[in-house]
Gaussian input, Z-matrix of N, CA and C with variables (Angstrom, degrees):
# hf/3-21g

backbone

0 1
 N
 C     1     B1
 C     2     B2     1     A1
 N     3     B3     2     A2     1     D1
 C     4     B4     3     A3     2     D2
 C     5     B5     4     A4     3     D3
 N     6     B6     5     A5     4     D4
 C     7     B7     6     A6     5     D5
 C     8     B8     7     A7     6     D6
 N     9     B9     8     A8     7     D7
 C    10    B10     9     A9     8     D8
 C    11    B11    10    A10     9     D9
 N    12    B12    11    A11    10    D10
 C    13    B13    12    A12    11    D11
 C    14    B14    13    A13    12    D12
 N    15    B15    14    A14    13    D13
 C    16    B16    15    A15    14    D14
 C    17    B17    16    A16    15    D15
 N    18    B18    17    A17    16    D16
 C    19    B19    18    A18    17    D17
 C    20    B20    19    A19    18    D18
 N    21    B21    20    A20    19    D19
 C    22    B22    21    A21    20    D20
 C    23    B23    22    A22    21    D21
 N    24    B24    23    A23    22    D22
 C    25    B25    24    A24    23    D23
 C    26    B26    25    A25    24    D24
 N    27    B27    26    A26    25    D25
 C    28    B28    27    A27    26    D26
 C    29    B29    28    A28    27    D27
 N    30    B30    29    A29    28    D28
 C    31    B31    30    A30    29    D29
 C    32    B32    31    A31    30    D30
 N    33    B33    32    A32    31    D31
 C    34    B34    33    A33    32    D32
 C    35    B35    34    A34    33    D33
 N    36    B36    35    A35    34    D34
 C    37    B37    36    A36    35    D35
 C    38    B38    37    A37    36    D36
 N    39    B39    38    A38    37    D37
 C    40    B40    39    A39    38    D38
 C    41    B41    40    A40    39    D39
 N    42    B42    41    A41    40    D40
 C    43    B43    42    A42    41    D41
 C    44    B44    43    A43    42    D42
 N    45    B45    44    A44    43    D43
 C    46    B46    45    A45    44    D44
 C    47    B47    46    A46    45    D45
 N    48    B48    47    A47    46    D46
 C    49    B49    48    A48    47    D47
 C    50    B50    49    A49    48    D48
 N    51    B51    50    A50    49    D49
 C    52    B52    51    A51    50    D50
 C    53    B53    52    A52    51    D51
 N    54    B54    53    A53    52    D52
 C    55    B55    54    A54    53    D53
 C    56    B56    55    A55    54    D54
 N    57    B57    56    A56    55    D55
 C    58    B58    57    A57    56    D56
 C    59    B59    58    A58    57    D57
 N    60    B60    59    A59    58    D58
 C    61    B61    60    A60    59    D59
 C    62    B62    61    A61    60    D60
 N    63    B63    62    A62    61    D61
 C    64    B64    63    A63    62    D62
 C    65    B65    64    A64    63    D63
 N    66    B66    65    A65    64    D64
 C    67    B67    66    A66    65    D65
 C    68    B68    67    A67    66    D66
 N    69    B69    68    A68    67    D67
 C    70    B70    69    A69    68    D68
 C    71    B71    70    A70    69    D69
 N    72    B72    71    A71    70    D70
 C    73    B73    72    A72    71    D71
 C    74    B74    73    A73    72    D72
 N    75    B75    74    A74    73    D73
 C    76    B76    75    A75    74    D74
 C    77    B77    76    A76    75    D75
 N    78    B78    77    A77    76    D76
 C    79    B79    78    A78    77    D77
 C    80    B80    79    A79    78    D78
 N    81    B81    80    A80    79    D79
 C    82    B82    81    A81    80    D80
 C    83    B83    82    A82    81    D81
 N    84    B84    83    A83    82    D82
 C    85    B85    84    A84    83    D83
 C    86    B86    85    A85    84    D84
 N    87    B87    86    A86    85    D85
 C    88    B88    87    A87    86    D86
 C    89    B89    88    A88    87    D87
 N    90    B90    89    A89    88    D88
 C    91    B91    90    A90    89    D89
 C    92    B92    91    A91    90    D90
 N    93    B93    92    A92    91    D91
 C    94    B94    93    A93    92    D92
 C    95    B95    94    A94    93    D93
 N    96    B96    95    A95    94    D94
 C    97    B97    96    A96    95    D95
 C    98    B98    97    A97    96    D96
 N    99    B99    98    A98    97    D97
 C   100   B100    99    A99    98    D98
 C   101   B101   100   A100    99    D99
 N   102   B102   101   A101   100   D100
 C   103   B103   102   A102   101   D101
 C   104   B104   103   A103   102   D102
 N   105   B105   104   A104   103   D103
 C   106   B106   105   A105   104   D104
 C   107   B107   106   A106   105   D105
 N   108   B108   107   A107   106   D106
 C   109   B109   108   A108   107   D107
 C   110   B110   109   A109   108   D108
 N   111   B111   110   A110   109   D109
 C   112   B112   111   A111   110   D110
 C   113   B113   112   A112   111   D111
 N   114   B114   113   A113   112   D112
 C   115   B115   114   A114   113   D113
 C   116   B116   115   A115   114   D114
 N   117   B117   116   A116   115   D115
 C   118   B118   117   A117   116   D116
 C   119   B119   118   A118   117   D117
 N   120   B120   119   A119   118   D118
 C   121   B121   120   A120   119   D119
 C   122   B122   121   A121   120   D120
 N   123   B123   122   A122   121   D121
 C   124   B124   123   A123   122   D122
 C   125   B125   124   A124   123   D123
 N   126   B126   125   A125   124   D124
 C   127   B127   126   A126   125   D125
 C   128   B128   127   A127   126   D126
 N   129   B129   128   A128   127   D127
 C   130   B130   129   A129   128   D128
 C   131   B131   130   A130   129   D129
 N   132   B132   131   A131   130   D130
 C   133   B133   132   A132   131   D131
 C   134   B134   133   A133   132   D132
 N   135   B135   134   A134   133   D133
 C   136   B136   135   A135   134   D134
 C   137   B137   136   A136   135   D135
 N   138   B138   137   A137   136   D136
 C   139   B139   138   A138   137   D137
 C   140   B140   139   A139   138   D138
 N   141   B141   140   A140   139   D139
 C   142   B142   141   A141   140   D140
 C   143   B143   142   A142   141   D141
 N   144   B144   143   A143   142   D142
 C   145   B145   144   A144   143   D143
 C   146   B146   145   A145   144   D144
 N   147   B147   146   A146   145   D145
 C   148   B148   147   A147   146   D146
 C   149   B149   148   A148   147   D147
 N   150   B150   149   A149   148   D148
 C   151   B151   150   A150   149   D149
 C   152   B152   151   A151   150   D150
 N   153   B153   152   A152   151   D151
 C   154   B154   153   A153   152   D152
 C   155   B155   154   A154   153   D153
 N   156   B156   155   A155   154   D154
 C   157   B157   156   A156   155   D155
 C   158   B158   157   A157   156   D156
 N   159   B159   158   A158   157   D157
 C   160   B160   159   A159   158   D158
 C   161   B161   160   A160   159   D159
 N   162   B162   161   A161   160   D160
 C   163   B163   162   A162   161   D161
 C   164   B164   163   A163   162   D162
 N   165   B165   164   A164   163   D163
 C   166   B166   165   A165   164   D164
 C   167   B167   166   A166   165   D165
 N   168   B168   167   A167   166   D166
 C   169   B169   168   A168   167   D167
 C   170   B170   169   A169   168   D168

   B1=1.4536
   B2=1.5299
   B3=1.2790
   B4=1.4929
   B5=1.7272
   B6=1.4241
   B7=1.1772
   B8=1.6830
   B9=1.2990
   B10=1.5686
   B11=1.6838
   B12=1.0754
   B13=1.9101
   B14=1.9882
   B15=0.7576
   B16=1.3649
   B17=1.8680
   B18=1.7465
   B19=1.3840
   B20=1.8178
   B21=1.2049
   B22=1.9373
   B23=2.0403
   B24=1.9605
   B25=1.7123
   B26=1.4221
   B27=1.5397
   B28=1.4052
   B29=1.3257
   B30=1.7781
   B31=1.6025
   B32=1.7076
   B33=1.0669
   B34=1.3707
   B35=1.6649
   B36=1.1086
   B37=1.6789
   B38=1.8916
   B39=0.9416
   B40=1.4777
   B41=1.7287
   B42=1.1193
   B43=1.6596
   B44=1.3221
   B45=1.4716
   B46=1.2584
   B47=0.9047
   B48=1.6324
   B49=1.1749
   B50=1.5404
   B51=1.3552
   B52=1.4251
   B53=1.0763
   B54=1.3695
   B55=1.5757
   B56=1.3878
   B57=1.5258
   B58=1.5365
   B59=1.3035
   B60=1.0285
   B61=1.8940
   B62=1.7975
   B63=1.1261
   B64=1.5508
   B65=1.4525
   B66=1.3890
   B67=2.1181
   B68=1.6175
   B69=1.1633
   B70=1.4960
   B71=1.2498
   B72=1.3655
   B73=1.6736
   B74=1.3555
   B75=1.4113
   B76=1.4527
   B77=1.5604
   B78=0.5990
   B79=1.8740
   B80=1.6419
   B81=1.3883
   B82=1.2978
   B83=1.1671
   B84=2.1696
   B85=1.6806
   B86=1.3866
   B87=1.5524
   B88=1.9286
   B89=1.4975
   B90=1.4780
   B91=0.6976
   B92=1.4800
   B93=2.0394
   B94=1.3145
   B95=1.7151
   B96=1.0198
   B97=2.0105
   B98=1.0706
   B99=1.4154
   B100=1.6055
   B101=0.8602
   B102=1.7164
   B103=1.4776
   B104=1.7965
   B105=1.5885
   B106=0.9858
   B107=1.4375
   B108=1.5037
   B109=1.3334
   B110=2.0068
   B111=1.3720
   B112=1.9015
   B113=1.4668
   B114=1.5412
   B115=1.8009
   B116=0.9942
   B117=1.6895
   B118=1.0032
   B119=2.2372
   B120=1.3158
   B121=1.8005
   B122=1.1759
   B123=1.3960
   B124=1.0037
   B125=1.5838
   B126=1.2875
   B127=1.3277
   B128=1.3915
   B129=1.0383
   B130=1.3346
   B131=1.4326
   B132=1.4558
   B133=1.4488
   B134=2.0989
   B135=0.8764
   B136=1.5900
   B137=1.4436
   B138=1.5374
   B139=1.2194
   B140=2.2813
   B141=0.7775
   B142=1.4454
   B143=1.2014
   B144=0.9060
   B145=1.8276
   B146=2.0564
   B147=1.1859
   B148=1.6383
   B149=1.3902
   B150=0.9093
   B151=1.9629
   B152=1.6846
   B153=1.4859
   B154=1.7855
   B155=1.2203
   B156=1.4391
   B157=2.1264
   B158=1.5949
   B159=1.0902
   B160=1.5477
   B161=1.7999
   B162=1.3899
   B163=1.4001
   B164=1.8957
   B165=1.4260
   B166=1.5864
   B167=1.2765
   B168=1.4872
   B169=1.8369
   B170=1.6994
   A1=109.48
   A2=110.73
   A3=115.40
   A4=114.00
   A5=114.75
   A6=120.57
   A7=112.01
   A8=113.10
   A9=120.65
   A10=82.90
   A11=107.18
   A12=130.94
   A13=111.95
   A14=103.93
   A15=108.73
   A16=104.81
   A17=101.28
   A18=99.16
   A19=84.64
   A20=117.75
   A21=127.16
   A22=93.71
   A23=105.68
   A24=89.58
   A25=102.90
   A26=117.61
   A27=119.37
   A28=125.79
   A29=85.68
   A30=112.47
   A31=99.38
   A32=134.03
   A33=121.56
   A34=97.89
   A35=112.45
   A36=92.26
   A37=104.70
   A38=130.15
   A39=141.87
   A40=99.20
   A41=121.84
   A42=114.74
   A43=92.23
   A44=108.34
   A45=134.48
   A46=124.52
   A47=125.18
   A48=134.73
   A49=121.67
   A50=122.56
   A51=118.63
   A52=98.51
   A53=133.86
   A54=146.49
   A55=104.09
   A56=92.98
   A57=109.61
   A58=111.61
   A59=100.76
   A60=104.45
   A61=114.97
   A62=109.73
   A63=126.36
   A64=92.06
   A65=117.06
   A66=104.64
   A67=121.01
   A68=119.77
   A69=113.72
   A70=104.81
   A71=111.05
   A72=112.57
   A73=117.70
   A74=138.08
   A75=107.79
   A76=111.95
   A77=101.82
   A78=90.87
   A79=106.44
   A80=135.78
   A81=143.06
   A82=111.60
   A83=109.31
   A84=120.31
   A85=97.67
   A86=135.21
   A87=126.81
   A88=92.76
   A89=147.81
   A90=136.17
   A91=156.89
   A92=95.80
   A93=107.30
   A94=102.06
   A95=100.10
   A96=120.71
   A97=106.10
   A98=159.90
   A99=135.39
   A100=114.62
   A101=142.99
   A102=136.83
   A103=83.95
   A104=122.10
   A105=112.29
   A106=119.93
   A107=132.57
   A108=117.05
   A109=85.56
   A110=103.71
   A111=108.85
   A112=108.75
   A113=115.13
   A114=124.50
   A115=82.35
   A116=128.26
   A117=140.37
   A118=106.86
   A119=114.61
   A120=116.74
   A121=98.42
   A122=123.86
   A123=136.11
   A124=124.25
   A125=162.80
   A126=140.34
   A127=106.35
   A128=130.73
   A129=137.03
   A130=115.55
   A131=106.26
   A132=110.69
   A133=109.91
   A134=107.52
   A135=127.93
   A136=130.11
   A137=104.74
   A138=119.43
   A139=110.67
   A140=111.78
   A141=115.84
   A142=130.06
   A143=105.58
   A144=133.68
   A145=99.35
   A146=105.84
   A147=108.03
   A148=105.61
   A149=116.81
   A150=107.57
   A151=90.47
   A152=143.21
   A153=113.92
   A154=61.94
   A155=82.61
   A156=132.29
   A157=88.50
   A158=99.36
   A159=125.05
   A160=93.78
   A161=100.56
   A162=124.60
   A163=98.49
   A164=94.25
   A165=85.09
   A166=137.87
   A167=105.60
   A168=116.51
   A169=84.85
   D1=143.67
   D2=-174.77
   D3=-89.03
   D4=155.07
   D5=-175.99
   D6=-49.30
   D7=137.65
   D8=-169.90
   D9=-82.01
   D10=168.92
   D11=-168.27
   D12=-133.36
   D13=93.03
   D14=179.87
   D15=-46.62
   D16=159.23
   D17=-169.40
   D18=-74.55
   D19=-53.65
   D20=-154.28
   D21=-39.18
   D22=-42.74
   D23=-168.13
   D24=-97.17
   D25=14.66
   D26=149.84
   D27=-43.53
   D28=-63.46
   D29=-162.28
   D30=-77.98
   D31=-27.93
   D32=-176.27
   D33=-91.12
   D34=-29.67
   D35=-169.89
   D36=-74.34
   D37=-16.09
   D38=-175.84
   D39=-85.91
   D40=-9.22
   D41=-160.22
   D42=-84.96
   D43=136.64
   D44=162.09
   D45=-105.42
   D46=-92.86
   D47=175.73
   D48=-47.20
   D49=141.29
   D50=168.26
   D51=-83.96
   D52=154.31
   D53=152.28
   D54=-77.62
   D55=179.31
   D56=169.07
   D57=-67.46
   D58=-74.85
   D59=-176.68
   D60=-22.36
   D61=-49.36
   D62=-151.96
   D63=-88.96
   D64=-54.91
   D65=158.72
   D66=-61.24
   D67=-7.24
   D68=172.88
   D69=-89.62
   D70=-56.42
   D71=174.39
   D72=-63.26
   D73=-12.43
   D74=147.23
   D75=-100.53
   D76=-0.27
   D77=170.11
   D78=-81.12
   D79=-19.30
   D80=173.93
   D81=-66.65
   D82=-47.41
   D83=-172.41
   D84=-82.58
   D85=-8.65
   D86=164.66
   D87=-79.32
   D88=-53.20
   D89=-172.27
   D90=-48.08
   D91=-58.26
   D92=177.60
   D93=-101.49
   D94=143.27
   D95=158.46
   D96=-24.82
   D97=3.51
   D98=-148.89
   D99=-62.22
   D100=50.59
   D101=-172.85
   D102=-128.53
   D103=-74.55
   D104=176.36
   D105=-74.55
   D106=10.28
   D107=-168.75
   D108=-88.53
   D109=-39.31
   D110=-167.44
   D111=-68.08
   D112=-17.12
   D113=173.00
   D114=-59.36
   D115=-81.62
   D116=-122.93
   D117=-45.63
   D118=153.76
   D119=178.16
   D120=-122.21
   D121=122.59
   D122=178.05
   D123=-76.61
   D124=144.05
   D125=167.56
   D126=-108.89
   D127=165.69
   D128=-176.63
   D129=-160.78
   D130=57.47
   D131=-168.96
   D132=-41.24
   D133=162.49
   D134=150.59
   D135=-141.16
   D136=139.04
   D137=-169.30
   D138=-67.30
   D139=118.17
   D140=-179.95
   D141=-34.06
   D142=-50.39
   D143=-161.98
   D144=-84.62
   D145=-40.02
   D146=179.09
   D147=-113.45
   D148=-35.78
   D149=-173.80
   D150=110.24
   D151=4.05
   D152=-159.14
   D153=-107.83
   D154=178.15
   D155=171.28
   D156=-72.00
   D157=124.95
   D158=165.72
   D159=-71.05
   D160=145.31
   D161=-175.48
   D162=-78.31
   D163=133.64
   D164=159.79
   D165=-99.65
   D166=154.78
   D167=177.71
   D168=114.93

């Protein structure tokens, strides 16, 4: 009996067409930095007394 074939290297070995999604999303990963944007630490202060994000300046 011959090797069984999963549906997942079904579905990729049959793929043709690119979609939208899959040309936006690599044209986004040529695009943006994601090395220093994912370093990057964000702060997000909050105000004490209520729990919100303190306003900035």
């Amino acid at each position: 009996m011959g090797e069984q074939r999963r549906f997942a290297s079904v579905a990729c070995s049959r793929k043709g067409k690119v979609t939208r999604r899959e040309r936006f999303l690599a044209e986004m990963d040529a695009v943006i930095p994601w090395k220093p944007l994912l370093g990057m630490k964000l702060h997000v202060g909050t105000d004490c007394k209520t729990g919100r994000v303190a306003p900035a300046g």
